[in-house]
N, C-alpha and C positions, 0 to 999 in steps of 0.2 A: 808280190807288190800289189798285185791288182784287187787284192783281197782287201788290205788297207786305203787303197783308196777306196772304194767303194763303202767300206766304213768311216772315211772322212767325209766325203760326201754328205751321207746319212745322219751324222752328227753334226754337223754345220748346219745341214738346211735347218733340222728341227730347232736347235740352240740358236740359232737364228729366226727363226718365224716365234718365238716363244720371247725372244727380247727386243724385236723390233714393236710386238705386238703392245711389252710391256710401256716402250718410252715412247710410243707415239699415247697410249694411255695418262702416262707421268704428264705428258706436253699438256693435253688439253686440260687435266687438271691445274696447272698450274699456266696455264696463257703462253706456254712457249711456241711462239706464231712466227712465219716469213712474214719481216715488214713490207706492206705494201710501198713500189715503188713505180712512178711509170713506164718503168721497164719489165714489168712483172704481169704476170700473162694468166695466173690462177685466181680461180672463181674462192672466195669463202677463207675461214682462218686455216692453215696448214702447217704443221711443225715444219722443222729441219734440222731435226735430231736422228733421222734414220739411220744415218751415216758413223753413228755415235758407237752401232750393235758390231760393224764391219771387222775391226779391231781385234779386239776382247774374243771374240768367236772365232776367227781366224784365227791367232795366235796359240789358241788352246787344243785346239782341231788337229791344227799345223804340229805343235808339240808330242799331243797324245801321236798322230800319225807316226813321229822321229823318234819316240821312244819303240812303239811296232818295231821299229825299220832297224833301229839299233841292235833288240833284241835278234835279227837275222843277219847281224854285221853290216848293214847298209849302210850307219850312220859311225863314223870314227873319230875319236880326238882330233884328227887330223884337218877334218872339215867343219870343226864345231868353233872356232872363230869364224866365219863369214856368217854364220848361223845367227850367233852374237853378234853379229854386226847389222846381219839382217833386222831382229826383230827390234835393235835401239833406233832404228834408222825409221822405222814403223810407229814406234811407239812417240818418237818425236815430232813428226807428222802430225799423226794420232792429234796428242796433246795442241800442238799448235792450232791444229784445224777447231779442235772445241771451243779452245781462244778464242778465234777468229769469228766462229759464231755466234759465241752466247756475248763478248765484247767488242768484235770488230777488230784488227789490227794494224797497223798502218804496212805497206806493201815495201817498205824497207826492212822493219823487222821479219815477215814472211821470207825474203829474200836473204837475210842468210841465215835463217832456221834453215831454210830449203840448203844453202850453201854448206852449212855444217853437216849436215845428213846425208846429202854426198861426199863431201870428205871422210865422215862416217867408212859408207860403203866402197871408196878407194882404197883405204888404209887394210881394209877387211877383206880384200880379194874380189870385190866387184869396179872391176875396170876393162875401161874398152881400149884394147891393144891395140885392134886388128879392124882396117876400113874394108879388107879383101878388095882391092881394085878401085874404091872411090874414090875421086878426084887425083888417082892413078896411086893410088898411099895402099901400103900394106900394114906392115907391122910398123906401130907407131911408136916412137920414144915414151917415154914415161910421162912426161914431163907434158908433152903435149896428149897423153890418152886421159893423164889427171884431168886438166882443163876439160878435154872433147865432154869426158865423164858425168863434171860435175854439171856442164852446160847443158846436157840433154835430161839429165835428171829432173833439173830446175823448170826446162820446157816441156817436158812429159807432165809433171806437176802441175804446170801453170794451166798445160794445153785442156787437161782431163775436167779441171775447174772452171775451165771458161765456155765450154761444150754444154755444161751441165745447166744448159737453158729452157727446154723442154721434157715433158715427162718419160721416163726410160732413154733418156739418150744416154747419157754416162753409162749407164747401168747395163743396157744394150748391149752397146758395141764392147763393154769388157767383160760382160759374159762370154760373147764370142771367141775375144783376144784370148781371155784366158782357158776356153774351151784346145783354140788353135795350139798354145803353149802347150796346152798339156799333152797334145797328140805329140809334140815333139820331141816332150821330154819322158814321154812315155817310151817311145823306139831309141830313143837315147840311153834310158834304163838307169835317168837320173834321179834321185828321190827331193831335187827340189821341185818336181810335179804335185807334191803334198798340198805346196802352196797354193797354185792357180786352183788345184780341185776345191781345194778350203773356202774360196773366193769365190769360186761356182758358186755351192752350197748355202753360201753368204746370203747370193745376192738374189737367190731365186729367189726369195721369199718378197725381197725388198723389192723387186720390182713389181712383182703383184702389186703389194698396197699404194707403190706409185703408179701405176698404171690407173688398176680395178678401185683402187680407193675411194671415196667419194670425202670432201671435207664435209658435207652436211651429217655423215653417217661416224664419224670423228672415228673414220680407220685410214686415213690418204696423210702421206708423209713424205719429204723432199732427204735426201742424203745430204745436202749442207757442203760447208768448205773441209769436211770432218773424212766422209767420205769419199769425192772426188778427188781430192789432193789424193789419198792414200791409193787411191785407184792408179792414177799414174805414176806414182810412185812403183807399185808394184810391176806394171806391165812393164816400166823401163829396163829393172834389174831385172826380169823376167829374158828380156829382149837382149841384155850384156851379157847374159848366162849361154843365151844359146849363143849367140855371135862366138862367143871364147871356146866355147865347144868342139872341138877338131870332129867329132862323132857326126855333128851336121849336116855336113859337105857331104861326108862319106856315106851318109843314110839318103840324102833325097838329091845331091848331084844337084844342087841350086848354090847359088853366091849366098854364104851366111850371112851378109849382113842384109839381103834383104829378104830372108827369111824370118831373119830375127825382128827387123825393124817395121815391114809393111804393115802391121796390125795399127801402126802408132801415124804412120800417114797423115789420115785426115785431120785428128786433131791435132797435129803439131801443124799443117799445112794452112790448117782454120785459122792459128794461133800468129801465125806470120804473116798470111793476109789482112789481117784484122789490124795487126799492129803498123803494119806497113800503110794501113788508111789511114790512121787516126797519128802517124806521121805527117802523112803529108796534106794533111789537112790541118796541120802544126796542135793536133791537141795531146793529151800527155795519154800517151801507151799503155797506161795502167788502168787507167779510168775507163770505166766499163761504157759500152753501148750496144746499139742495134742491128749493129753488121755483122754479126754469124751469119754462117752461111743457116742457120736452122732460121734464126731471124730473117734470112729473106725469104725464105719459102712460108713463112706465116705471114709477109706482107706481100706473098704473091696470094693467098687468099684460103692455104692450107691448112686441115684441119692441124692440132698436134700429133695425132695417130699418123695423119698422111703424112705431115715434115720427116716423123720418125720413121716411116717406110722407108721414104724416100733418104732420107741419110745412110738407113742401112743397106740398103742396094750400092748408095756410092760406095762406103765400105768395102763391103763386099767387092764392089767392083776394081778398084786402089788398091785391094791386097792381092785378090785373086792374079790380079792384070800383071801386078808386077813383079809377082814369081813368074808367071811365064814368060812374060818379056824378059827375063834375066839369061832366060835360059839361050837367049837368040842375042841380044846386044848385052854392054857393059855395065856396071850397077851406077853408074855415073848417068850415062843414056839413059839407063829406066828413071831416074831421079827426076830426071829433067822433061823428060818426059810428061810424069806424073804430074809435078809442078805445074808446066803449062797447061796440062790439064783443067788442072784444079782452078791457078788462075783464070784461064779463059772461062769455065764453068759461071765462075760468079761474077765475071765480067758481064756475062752474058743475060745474068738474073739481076745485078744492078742495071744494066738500058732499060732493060721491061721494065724493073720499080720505078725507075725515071719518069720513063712515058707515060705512066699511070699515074705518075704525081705522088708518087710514095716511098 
């Protein structure tokens, strides 16, 4: 196995750096630019077509690898509907997310593209059974893992999209996620590790030209609603796979589910404090604004490089933290825990914005 990854790897990154290079090219000959908005933070014109390469490369990578893995029995009839379920489920996203930025779409119809596509992946064998202890729930009815299912899907999706405010953040923390996935499903000796590698591969390339890019030098390109979307997408089903896993507990002796779930932490945590202000400040939840937590560290006066430090430290720290506290209190306590963490965190960076008149 470890042969084929490492040939997935290899083939992603290059099929990757060779077609982001092409459509950030396609972009500027043809004016596909981020509309400026005042909520928009880059200097000069930028595509947001990078997100466009993610897909297409993944999926090819991912297949070539399953076909390896078949020829050594890995891959069986028997597993090859959730496969099919996998890549329609990808490829709908995919499609949606091109929509959404080369047209714009209204956040109802996103909402049950997102809704179909996890029914998709319930029907296909990705579903979450099993809370292992949270909110004292184990093995859950059908009927209510469908719902949990499609719900966390839709907020993995939403959360991965709304993060994607500054340069390398998306892109960042799921290289990571999908770094950490793949350790796991590596000593698990599962060959859905094809995918997180493929997604590596992907995305090292992309985040160079979002990073190192320059728009004056017309190599600097944003992932769009094309790539984010599909990003949480992935990390979620990523995250059902190991939860379901019996092999998990048994390998690292941690509570599966938050093994499986801490990588997804911050931006779902971002995703529910954000909505929960523009609640109660009676505006509509959908509509975007300047309360990320990445948004207040650029009006505490940080560069973009330093917000993104600093996000991935919290990271890091939200995942790390909360395997080991699993290991001492219940996954219900690390929850809560973490939460008022995170709340307090930005409690504590909206006084200072205050006091400063910002």
């Amino acid at each position: 196995m470890l042969s084929s990854i490492i040939l997935v790897l290899i083939i992603s990154f290059a099929l990757s750096a060779l077609l982001i290079k092409a459509i950030i090219k396609y972009a500027y000959n043809h004016n596909l630019f981020d509309l400026h908005t005042k909520r928009k933070i880059h200097k000069g014109d930028v595509p947001r077509l990078g997100g466009v390469a993610f897909v297409p490369v993944a999926i090819i990578t991912f297949i070539f690898g399953c076909l390896i893995l078949s020829s050594q029995e890995m891959i069986t009839v028997e597993n090859a509907i959730p496969i099919i379920g996998l890549l329609a489920s990808i490829i709908i996203t995919y499609i949606v997310g091109i929509a959404d930025d080369i047209k714009g779409l209204r956040y109802r119809t996103k909402f049950m593209c997102q809704f179909v596509v996890g029914l998709i992946l319930c029907l296909t064998g990705f579903l979450l059974n099993n809370f292992h202890g949270l909110l004292g729930l184990y093995v859950l009815p059908y009927s209510f893992g469908l719902c949990v299912t499609i719900f966390l899907i839709i907020l993995s999706i939403n959360a991965f999209n709304f993060i994607d405010g500054i340069d390398g953040l998306s892109s960042s923390i799921a290289i990571l996620s999908f770094a950490y996935y793949s350790v796991i499903l590596y000593l698990n000796s599962d060959y859905n590790i094809l995918l997180p590698i493929a997604f590596i591969g992907v995305l090292l390339p992309f985040f160079y030209f979002n990073i190192f890019g320059k728009a004056s030098r017309h190599n600097k390109t944003f992932m769009g609603d094309t790539g984010s979307t599909v990003l949480g997408l992935m990390l979620c089903i990523l995250a059902i796979v190991i939860n379901g896993d019996p092999q998990t507990q048994l390998l690292l002796h941690t509570n599966p589910f938050i093994i499986a779930f801490s990588p997804l932490m911050l931006p779902c945590f971002d995703v529910v404090n954000v909505v929960i202000y523009r609640l109660l400040k009676s505006k509509n939840p959908f509509n975007a604004d300047d309360n990320h937590f990445h948004h207040k560290l650029l009006r505490l006066g940080l560069s973009q490089h330093t917000a993104l430090v600093v996000e991935l430290i919290v990271f890091l720290f939200m995942t790390g933290t909360s395997i080991c506290l699993s290991n001492y209190v219940g996954v219900t306590v690390v929850m809560v825990i973490m939460l008022i963490l995170w709340l307090v965190a930005n409690a504590l960076i909206t006084n200072v914005l205050q006091k400063r008149g910002r």
